[in-house]
C-alpha positions as CSV (number, residue, x, y, z in Angstrom):
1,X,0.0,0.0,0.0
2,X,3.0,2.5,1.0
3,X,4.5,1.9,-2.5
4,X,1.1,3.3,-4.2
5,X,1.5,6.7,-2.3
6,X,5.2,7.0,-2.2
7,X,6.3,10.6,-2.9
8,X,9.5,10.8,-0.9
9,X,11.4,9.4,1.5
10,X,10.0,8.0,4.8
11,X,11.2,8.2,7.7
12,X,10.3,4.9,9.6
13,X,10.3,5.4,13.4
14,X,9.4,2.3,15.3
15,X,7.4,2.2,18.5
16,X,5.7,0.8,21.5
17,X,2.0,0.8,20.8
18,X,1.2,1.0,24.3
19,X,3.8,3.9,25.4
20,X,2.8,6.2,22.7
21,X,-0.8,5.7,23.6
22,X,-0.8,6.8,26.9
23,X,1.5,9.3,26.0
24,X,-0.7,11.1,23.7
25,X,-3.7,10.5,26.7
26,X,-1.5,12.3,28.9
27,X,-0.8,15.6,27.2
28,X,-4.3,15.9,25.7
29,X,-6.1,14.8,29.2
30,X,-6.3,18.4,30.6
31,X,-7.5,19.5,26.9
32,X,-10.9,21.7,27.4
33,X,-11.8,21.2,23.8
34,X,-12.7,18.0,22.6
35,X,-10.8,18.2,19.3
36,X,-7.5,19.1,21.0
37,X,-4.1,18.6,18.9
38,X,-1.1,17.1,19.6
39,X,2.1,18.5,18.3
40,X,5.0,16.5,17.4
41,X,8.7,17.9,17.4
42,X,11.2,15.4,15.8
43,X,14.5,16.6,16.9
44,X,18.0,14.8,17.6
45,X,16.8,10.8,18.3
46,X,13.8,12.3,20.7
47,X,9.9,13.1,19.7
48,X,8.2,15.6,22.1
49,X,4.5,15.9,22.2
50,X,2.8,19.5,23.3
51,X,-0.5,19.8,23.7
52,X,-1.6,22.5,21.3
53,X,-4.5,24.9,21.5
54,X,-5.6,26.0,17.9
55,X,-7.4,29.0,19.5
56,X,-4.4,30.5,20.9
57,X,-2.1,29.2,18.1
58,X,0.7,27.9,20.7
59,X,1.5,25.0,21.8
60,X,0.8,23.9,25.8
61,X,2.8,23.8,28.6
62,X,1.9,19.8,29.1
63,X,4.5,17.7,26.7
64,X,5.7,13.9,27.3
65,X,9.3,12.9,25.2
66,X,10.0,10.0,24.1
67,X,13.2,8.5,22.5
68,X,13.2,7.2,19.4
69,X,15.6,5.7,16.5
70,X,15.8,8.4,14.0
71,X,17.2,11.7,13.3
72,X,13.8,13.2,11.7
73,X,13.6,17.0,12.4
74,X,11.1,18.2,11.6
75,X,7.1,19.4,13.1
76,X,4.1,17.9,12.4
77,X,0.3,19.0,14.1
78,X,-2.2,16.2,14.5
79,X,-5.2,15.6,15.6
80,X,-5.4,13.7,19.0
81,X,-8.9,11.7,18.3
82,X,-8.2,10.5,14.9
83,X,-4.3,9.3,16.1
84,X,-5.7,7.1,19.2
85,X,-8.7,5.7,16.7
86,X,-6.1,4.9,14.6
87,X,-3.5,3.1,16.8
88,X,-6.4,1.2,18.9
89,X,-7.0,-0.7,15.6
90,X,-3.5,-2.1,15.6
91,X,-2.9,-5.6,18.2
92,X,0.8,-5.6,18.0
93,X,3.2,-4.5,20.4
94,X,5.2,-2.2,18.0
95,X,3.6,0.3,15.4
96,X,5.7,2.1,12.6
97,X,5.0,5.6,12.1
98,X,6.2,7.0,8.5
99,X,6.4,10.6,8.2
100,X,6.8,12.1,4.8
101,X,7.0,16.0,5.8
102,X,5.0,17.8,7.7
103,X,2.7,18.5,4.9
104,X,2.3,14.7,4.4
105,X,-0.2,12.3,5.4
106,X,1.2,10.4,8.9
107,X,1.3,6.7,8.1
108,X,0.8,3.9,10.8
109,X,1.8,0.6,10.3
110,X,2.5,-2.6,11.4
111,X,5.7,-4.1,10.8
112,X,4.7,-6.3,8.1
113,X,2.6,-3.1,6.2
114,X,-1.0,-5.2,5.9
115,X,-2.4,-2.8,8.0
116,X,-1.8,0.9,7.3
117,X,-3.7,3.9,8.7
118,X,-3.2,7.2,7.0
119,X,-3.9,10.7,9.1
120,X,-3.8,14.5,7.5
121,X,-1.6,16.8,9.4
122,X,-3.6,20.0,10.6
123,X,-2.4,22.9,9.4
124,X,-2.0,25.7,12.4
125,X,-3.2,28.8,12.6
């Protein structure tokens, strides 16, 4: 399925299912708004997620890091309810996330790619 949409190159980051679930709860749990945003900040072999309120245009004071295998840097702004629908349909332990730019749809995967969600970034304000 990747193959069909491939643009550019993706850059494959591999992680816990579980971690980055709860991870995402956390920073969006004190969110007022139903359809808060998380954004993601790929910088030197760590992701950093901020809870971001499209109101205000800024990103929260909540965040949760995680490390990761990769050297990605770049920003990307997604949408908190359509990223934990999307990983609760996967059973394995570990999920890919491909990220093309932050203009790019956000690919989820397993490891073997026959089951691949695809989410729109949001652009900020």
């Amino acid at each position: 399925y990747l193959n069909m949409i491939y643009v550019k190159e993706k850059r494959n980051i591999r992680i816990k299912k579980d971690l980055f679930s709860i991870c995402i709860k956390r920073v969006s749990s004190l969110s007022k708004d139903k359809k808060c945003s998380i954004l993601f900040e790929f910088r030197e072999k760590k992701v950093t997620l901020f809870h971001y309120d499209m109101g205000l245009s800024k990103r929260g004071e909540i965040n949760e890091t995680i490390d990761i295998d990769s050297e990605l840097n770049t920003t990307i702004l997604i949408s908190t309810k359509y990223l934990l629908e999307s990983i609760a349909t996967f059973d394995e332990e570990f999920i890919l996330i491909k990220i093309v730019d932050e203009f790019s749809p956000l690919f989820i995967s397993n490891e073997d790619n026959t089951h691949v969600c695809l989410i729109m970034p949001i652009k900020g304000d």
